[in-house]
C-alpha positions in Angstrom: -69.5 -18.9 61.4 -72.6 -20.4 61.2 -75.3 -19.4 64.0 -78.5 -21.5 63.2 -79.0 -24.0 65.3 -79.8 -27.7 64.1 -83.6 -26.6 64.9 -83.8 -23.5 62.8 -81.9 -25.0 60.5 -84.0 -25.6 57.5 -85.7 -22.2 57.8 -83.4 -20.4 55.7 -84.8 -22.6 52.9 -88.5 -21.6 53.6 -88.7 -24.5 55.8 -91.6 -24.1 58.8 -94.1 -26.2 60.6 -97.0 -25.2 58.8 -95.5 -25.9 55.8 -94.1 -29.5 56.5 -97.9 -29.9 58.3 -99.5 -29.0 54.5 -97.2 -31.2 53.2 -97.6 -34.1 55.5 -101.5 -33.7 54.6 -101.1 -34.6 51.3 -99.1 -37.5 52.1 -101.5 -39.4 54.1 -104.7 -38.5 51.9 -105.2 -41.8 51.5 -104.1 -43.2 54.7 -101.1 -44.1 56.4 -100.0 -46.1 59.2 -97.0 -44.3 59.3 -95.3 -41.2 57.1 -92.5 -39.1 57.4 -90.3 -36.1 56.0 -86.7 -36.3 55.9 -85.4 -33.1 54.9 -81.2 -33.2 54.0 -78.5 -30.4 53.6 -75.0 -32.0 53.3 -71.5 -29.7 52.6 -68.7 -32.2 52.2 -64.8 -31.3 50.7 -62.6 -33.7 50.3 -58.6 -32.6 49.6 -55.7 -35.2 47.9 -52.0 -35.2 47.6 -49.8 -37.4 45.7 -46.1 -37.3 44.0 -45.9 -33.9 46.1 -49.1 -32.6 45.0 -52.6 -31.3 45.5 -54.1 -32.6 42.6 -57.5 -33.4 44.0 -59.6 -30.3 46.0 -63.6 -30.5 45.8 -66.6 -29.1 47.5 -70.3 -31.0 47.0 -73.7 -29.9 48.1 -76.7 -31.5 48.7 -79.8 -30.6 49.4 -83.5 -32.2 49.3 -86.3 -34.0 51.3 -87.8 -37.7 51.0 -91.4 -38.8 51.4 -92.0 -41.8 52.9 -95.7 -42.8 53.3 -96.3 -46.6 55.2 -99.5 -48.4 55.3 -99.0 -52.2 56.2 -96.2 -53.7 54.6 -96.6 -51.4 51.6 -94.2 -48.3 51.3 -94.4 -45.9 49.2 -91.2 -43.3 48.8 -90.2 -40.4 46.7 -87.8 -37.6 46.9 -87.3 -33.8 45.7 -84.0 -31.4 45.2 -86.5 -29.0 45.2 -88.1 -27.6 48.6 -90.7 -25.3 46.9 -94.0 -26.2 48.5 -95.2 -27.4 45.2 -92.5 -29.8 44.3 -93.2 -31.2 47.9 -96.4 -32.0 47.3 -95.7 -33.6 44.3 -93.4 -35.8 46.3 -95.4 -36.6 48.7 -98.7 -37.6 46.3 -96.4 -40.2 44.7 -95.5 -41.3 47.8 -98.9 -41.6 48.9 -100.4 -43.0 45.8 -97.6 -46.4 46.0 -98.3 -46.9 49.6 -102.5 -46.8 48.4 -104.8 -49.1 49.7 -108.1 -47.5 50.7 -107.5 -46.8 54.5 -109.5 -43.9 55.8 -107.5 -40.6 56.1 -105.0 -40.4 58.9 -103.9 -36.0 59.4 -100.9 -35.3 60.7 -100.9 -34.2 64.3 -99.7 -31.1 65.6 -96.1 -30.7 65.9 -93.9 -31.3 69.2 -90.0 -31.1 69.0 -88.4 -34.4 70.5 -85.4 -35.0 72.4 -82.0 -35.3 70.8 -78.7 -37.3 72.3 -75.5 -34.7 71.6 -72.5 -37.5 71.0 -70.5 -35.5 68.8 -70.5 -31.9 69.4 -67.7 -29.9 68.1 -65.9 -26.7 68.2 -65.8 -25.5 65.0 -68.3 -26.9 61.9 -66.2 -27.9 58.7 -67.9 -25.5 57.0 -66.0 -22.9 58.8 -62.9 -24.5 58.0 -60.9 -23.2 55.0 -59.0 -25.3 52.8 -56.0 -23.4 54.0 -56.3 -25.2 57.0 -56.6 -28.5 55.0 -53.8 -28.3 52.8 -50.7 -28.4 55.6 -52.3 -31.6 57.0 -52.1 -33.9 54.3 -48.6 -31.9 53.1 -47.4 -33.2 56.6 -49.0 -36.8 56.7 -47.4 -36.8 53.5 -43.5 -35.6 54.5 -43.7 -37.9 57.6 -44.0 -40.8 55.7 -41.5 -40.5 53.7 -39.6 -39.5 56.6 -40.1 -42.6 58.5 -38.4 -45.2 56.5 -36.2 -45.2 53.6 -37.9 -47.4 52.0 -41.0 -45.3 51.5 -40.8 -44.9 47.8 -44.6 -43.4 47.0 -47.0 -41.7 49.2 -50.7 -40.5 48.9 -53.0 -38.9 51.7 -55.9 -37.5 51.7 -58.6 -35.8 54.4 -62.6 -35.6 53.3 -65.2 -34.1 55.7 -68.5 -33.4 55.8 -71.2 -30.9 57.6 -74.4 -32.7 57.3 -77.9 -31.6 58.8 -80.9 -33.4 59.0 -84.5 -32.5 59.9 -87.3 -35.4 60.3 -90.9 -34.9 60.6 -93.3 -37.2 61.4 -97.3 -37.2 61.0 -97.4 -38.2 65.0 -96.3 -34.7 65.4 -93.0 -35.3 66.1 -90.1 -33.1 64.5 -86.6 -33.8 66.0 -83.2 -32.3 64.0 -79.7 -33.2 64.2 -76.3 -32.0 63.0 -74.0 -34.6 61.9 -69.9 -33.9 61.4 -67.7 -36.6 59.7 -63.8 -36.5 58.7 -61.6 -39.3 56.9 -58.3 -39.3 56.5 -56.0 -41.6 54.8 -52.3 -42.7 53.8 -50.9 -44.9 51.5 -47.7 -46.3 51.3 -45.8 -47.9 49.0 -42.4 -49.5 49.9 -39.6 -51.3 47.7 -36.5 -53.1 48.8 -34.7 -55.5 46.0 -37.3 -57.2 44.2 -40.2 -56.1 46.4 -42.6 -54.3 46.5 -45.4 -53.6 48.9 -48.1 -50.8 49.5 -50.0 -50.6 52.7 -52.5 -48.1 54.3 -54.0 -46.9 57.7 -57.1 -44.4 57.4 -59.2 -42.9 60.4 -62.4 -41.4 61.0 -65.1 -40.2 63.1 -68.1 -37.7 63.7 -66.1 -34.6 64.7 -64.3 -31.8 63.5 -61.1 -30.7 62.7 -59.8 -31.0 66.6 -60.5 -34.6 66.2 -56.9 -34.9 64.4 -54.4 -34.7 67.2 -51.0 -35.1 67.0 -51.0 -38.4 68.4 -53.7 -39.5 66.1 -52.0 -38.0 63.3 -48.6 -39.5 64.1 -50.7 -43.2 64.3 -52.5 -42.1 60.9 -48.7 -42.2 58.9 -46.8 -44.7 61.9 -49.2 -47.8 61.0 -49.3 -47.1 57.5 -45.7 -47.1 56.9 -45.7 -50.2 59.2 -48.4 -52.0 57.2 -46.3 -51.2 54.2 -42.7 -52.2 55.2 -43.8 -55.6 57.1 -45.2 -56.7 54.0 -42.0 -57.1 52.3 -41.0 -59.7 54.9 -44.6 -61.2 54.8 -44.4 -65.3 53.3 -47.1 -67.4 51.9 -49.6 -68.8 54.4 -50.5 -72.0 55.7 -54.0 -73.8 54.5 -56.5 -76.0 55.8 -58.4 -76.0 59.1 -56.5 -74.6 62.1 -57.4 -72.3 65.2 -57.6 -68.9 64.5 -57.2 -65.5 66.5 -58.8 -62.5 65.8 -56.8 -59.2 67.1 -58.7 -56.5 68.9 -59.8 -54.0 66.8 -60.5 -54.2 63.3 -61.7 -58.2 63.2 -64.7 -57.0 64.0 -65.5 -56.4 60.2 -65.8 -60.2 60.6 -68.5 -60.1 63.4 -70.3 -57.1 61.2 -70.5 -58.8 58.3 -70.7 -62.6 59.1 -73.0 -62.0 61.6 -74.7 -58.2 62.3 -76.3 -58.4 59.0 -78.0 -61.5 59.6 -79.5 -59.9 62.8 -81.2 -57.1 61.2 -84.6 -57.2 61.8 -85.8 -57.2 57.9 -84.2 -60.2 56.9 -85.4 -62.1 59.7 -88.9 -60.5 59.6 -88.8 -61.9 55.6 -87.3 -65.8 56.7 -84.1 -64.8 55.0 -81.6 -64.7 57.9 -80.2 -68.0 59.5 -81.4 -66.2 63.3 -84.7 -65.7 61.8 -85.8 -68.8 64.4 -83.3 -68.2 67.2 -84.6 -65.8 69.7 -84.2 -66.6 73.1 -81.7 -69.8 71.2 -78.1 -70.3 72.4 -75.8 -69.0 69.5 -72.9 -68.9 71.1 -70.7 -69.7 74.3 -71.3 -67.9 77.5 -68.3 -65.4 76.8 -69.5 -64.2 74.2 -71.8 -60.8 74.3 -72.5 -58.6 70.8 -74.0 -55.3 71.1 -74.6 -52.4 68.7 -74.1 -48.9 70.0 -74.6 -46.1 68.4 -73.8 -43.6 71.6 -70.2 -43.8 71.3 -68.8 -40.3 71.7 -67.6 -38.7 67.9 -67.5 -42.5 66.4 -68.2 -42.7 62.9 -71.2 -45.3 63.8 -72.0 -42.8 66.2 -76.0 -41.5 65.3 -78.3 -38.8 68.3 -81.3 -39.9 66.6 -81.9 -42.0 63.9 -83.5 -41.4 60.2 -86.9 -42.0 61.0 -86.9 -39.9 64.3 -86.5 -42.9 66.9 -84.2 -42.5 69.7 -80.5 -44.1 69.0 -79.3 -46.8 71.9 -76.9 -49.7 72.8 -78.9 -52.8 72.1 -77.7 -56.2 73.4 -78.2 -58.4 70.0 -76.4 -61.7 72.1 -75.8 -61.4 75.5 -73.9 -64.1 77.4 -74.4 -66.7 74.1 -78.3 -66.5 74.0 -79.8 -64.4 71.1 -81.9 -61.5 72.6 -82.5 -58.9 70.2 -83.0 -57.9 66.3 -82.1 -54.2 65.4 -85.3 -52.7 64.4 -86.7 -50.1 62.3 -90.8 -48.7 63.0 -91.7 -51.4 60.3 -89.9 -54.4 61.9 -90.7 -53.2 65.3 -94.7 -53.3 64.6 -94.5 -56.8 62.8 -92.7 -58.2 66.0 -94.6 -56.2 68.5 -91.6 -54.5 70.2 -90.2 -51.0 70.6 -87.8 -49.5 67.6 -84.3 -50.2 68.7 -83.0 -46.7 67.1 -81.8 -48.4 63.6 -83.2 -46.9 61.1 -80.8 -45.5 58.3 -80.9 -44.5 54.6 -78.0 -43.2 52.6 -79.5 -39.9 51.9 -83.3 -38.3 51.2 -83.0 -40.4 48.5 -83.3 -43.9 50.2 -86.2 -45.3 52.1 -85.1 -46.5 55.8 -83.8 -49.5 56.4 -82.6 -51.7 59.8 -79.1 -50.7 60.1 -76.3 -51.4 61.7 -74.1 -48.7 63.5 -71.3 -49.8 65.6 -71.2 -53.4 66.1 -68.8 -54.9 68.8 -68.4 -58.2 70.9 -67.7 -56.9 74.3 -64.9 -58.2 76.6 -64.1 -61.6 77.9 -62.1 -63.0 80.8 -58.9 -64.0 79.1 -55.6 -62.2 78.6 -54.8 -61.4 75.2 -51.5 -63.1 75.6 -53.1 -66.2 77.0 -55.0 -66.7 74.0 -52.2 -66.9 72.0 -50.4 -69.0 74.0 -53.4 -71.3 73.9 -52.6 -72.3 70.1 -50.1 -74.3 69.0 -49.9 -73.8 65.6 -52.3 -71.2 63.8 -52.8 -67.8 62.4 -53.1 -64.1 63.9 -55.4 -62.0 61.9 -54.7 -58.3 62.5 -56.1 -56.5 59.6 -58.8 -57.4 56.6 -60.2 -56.6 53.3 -62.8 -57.2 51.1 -64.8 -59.9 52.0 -68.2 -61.8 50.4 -71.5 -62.9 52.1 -74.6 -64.8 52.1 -76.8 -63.6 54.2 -79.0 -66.0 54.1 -76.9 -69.3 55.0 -73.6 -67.0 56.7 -71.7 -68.5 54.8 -68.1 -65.9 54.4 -64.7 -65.9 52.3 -62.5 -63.0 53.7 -59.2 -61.9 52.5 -56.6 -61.1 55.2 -54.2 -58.2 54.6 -52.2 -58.6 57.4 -51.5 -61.8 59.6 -48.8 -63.8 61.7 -48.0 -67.5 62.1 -48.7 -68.5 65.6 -46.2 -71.6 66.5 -45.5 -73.1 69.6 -47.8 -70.4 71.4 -45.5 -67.3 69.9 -46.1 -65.2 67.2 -43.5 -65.9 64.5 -43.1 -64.4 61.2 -45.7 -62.4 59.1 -48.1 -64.0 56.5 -49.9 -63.0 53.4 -52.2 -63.6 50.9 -54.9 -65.3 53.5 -58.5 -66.1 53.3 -60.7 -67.3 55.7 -63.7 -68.9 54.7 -66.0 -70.3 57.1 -70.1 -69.5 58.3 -70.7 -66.6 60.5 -73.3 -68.8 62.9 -70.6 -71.8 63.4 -68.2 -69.1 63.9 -69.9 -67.7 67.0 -70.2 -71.8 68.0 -67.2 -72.4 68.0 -65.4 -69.2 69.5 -64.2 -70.4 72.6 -61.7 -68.1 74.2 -62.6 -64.1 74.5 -60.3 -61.6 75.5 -60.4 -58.5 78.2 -59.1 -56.2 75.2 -62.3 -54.8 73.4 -61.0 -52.3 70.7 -63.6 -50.1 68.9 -62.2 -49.5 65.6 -62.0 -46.0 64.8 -61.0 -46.4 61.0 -63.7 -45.3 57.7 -65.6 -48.1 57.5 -68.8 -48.4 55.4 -71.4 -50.8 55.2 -72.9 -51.3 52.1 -77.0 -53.3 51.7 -79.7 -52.5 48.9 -77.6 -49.9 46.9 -77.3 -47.7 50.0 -73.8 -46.9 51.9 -73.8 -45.8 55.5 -71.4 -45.2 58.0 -70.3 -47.6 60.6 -67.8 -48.6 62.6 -67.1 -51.9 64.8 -65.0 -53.5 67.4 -63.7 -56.3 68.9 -61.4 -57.7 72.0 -58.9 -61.0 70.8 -60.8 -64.1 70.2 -59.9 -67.5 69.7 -61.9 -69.3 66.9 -61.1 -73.6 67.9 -60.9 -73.9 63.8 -61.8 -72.2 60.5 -60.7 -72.7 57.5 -58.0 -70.9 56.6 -57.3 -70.9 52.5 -53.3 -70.4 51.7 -50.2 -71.4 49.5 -48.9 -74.0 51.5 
């Protein structure tokens, strides 16, 4: 059982404020406008089970601190496994010696602890929990499958979690520490019947501990996996061209993240690269149409109490009612454009500088009736369910591939679809989505955003939406 708090946390590793005031010294010897200390100690296991088995069971640590010294637009950044006091100073000149530019010495001020959200406290850290407590899970995710249909004919699971705490110091003085849970789990199904065969999957996640798996959660875990598996053997080829589209609550929103959250990140607008770099204050959309990003969501994976440059986390209204009204910011951004750090700031690990991030991104609810919407299209596809998709941020232009969709005809849904891609521009997108349901879903499955070589947790939502045309790339 592990009794140090978030706080005391880094002490057992020699960690104090004196020491983290020394090594702050050195990093703004030659000036700063900004420097930090992110200090890392991450414990994450992960247990698999295929063909009946537990043939995958490991346990990673990690364990370092990143200097990150800002003067202008220059930073300079470099990272250490090794907490001695010398191998932080060694760090931290590097640091300080890219970021160089002649400014006269700024010292670091005397340390204050700041305030810290708690939106995912839990019971019991995964440290504490045994793989013996592991193993039956995934051996009963893997049994219900199989149990659920006959046509199950191959199943793997698998549950990864991870204890992670964090400590950030800044040369303002302020020192703020968080603990951060995660957990994953996972089926896969594969399914056969004549000729077919299909494989589908349903995975779930958030920032909590064991107690976050349920029985109802657990029962969803293997019932929409199985689900996602059968219905594909009745799935047929789908329709092309341009046709209205609806989005199902939930899920879709990896279209709103990706089509459109990345080009509101403050970085690529600050640099001219986004399409919104222009539009503040612009109508972008209709006046149903509202996208946030939250990252106070009790225990969900996007979830952050402070983020990794020591900035208070919030929900930020990026559109609200159609008009553009906010990038997300990190320190850097939020000096260039004169405004206040929306709480954005994320890096992989201590061995990424920070960048404006996204956390949980989500179109909040509308006036219509799910069902309306669909009655609303003649003929058209229901996307429930998507994969990998491609990008430019630049332009918004998007290709995604559908995994699992319906034929909309006459206002009904009719038979299931496959093989779909939807290829369109995130910024006509939000134009042209006219209809917006009263049925936001956050997503609660293990999503990951990807930008500049560094992966971060996220998650995103959205209600049903009704997109007047896309492009929608088939077989017939």
């Amino acid at each position: 059982m592990h009794t140090l708090s978030p706080e005391r946390w880094f002490e057992q590793f020699g960690v104090d404020d004196a020491l983290t005031l020394r090594v702050l010294a050195t990093a703004t010897q030659h000036g700063a406008d900004d420097a930090d200390l992110y200090f890392e100690h991450s414990v994450s296991t992960s247990v698999g089970l295929s063909d009946h088995k537990v043939n995958r069971a490991h346990t990673s640590v990690d364990l370092g601190v990143g200097v990150r010294v800002v003067i202008g637009d220059q930073v300079g950044y470099a990272y250490t496994e090794d907490l001695s006091e010398v191998a932080m100073k060694r760090a931290a000149a590097i640091a300080a010696e890219i970021a160089r530019d002649g400014h006269a010495s700024v010292p670091p001020q005397q340390i204050r602890s700041g305030k810290v959200h708690d939106f995912y406290p839990v019971k019991r850290q995964w440290s504490d929990v045994g793989v013996a407590e592991r193993v039956p899970l995934v051996r009963e995710w893997e049994s219900q499958a199989f149990s659920r249909d006959e046509r199950v004919k191959n199943v793997q699971v698998g549950l990864s979690d991870a204890d992670k705490h964090i400590l950030i110091v800044r040369a303002d003085g302020t020192r703020v520490a968080d603990y951060r849970p995660m957990t994953t789990a996972y089926v896969s199904v594969t399914s056969s019947e004549g000729d077919k065969t299909e494989a589908g999957g349903f995975n779930l996640a958030g920032r909590a501990g064991i107690d976050f798996f349920t029985q109802e959660r657990q029962d969803r875990l293997v019932d929409e996996a199985v689900k996602r598996s059968v219905d594909a053997l009745h799935a047929g080829p789908a329709p092309a061209g341009e046709m209205p589209v609806v989005l199902a609550a939930g899920s879709s929103g990896i279209l709103l993240h990706e089509a459109i959250g990345h080009g509101l990140e403050a970085d690529f607008n600050r640099k001219g690269i986004s399409i919104f770099a222009d539009r503040m204050n612009s109508r972008i959309a209709s006046d149903e149409v509202t996208i946030v990003d939250d990252a106070t969501l009790p225990h969900d994976r996007g979830a952050i109490n402070v983020d990794d440059e020591g900035s208070p986390t919030q929900k930020t209204a990026l559109v609200q009612n159609g008009v553009l009204k906010s990038y997300l910011h990190d320190r850097i951004s939020a000096r260039h454009y004169g405004v206040d750090p929306t709480g954005s700031g994320r890096r992989e690990s201590f061995r990424s500088t920070v960048l404006p991030r996204m956390s949980s991104t989500y179109m909040e609810s509308g006036p219509h009736d799910p069902a309306e919407i669909i009655a609303s299209v003649e003929k058209g596809i229901y996307c429930v369910t998507f994969s990998n998709g491609q990008v430019q941020i630049g332009a918004g232009d998007f290709a995604f591939y559908v995994r699992q969709a319906y034929l909309i005809e006459n206002g009904k849904l009719t038979r299931p679809i496959k093989d779909v891609n939807l290829i369109g521009n995130g910024p006509k997108v939000l134009e042209t989505i006219d209809m917006v349901g009263n049925d936001l879903k956050i997503d609660d499955g293990g999503w990951t955003c990807g930008k500049d070589g560094q992966s971060v947790p996220v998650s995103q939502g959205m209600p049903t939406v009704r997109v007047a045309s896309l492009s929608v790339g088939g077989q017939s």
